[in-house]
C-alpha positions in Angstrom: 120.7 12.6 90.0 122.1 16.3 90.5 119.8 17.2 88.1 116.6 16.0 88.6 117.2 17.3 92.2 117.6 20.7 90.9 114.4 20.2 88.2 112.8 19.5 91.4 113.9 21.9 93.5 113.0 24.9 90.7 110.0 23.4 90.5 108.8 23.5 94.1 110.7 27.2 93.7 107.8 28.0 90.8 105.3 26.9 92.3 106.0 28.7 95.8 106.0 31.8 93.7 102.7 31.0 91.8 101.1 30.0 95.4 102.4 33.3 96.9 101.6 35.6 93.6 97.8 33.6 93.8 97.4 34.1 97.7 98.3 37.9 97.3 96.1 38.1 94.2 93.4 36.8 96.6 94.5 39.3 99.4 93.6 42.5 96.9 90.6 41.0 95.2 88.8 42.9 98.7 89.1 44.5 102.2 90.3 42.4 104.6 87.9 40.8 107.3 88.5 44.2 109.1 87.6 46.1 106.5 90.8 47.4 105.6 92.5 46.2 102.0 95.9 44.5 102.8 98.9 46.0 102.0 101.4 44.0 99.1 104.8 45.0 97.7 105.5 45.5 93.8 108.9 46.1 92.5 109.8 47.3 95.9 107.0 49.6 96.6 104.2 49.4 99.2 101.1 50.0 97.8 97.0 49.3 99.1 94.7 47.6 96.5 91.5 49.9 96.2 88.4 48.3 96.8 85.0 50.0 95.2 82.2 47.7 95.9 79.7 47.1 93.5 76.2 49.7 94.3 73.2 47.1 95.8 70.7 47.9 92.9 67.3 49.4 94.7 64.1 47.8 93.8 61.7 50.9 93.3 58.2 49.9 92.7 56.6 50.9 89.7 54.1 53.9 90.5 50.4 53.3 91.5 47.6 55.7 90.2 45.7 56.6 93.5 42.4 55.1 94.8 39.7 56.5 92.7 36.9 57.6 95.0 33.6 55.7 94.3 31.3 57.5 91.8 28.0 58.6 94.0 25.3 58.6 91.6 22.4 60.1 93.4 23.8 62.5 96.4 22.0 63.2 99.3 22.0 66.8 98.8 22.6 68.9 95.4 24.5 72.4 95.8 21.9 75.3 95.1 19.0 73.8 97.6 18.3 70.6 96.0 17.4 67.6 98.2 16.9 63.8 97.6 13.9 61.6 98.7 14.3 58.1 98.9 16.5 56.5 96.7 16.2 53.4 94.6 17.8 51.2 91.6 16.9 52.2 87.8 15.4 48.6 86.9 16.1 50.4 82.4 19.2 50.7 83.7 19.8 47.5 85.4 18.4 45.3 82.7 20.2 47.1 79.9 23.4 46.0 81.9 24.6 49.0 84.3 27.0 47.8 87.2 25.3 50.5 89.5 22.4 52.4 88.9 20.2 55.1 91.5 16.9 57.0 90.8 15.2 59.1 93.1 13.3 62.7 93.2 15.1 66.2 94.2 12.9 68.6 96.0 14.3 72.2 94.8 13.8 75.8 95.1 11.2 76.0 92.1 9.8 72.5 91.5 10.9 68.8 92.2 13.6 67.1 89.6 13.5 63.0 88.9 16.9 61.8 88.3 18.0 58.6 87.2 21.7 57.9 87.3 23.9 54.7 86.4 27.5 53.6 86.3 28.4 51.5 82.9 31.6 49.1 82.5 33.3 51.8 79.9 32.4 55.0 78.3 31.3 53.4 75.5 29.1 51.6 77.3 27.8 54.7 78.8 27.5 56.5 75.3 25.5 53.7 74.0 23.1 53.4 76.6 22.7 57.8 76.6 21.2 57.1 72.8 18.8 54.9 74.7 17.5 58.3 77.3 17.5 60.4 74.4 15.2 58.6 72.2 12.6 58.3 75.6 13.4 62.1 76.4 10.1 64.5 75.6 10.5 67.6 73.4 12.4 68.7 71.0 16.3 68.5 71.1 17.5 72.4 72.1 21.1 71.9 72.7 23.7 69.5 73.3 28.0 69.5 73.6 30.7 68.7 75.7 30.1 68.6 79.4 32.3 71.1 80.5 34.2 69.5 83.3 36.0 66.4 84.1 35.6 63.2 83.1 34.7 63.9 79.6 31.1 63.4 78.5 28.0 64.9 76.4 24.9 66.2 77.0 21.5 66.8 75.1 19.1 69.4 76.1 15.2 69.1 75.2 12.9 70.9 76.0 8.8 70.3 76.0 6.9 73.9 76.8 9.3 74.7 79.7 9.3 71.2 81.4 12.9 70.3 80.4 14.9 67.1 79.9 19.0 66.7 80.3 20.8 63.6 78.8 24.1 63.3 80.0 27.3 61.0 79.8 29.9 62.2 82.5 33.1 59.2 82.1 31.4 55.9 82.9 27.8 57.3 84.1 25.0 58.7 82.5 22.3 60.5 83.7 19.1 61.6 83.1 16.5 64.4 84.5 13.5 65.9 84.1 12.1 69.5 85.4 11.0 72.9 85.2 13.3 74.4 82.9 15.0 77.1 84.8 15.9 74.5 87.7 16.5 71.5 85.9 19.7 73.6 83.8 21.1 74.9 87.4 20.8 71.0 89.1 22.4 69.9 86.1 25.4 72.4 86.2 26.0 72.1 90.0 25.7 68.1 89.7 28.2 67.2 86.9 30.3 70.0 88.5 30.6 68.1 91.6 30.9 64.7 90.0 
């Protein structure tokens, strides 16, 4: 009987110690409610459990490209002098598919200029529908390149006995004009280079 009362009582002796060793295991996993870690005794000495808490992860959201202006087609007024009449949809360009289209007719220092601009789902678009304007342009092809400014494009110069025509793609729009030669070259210029 002696013995099993001593099993016993080492038992309820190992399982104090396990209890305490598990409650002060729990005591350093983190600060106390106050804030500050407990305080435990190993091998005689006195020592603080440190605490690092884990960093809260930050949600950045990913970056957003900024509003694009809309595209104005057919401005109300053209640097150099130029300025528009009444404005009005290009029904070639509408039918052939444009999202947006504008025509109207600049009055300028030396003589009037048509345009006829229009917005296209893609570039592509745009270029495919510039082969269209070239083939109605009058005259005989002079020049053509890269339009010189932002967005990307092409342009074809004709020219029929000094009444002149540009072809353009500018990004997403084209355009087309028509008049006097000297004017027609200086609308273009200041147009794309406000586009």
């Amino acid at each position: 009987m002696a013995i099993v009362v001593g099993v016993a009582q080492t038992v309820v002796v190992i399982l104090a110690a396990l209890g305490w060793s598990w409650a002060a295991g729990q005591a350093g996993a983190g600060p106390s409610p106050s804030g500050v870690p407990p305080e435990i005794v190993i091998d005689g000495q006195t020592v603080a459990p440190t605490y690092s808490p884990r960093p809260t992860p930050v949600f950045t959201p990913p970056p957003t490209a900024p509003d694009e202006p809309p595209i104005t087609l057919v401005p109300d007024t053209v640097r150099g002098g130029y300025e528009a009449g009444d404005v009005a949809p290009d029904p070639d360009a509408d039918d052939a598919g444009a999202v947006d289209s504008g025509s109207t007719t600049y009055t300028g220092p030396q003589g009037d200029i048509e345009l006829r601009r229009s917005a296209w789902e893609t570039p592509e678009d745009a270029a495919q529908y510039a082969e269209t304007l070239q083939a109605q342009a009058a005259g005989t092809l002079q020049k053509s390149g890269t339009v010189g400014v932002p967005p990307d494009g092409q342009y074809w110069y004709y020219d029929d006995d000094g009444q002149s025509t540009m072809v353009w793609t500018q990004g997403v729009t084209v355009g087309y004009a028509t008049g006097a030669a000297a004017d027609l070259q200086m609308f273009y210029l200041e147009l794309v280079s406000a586009s």
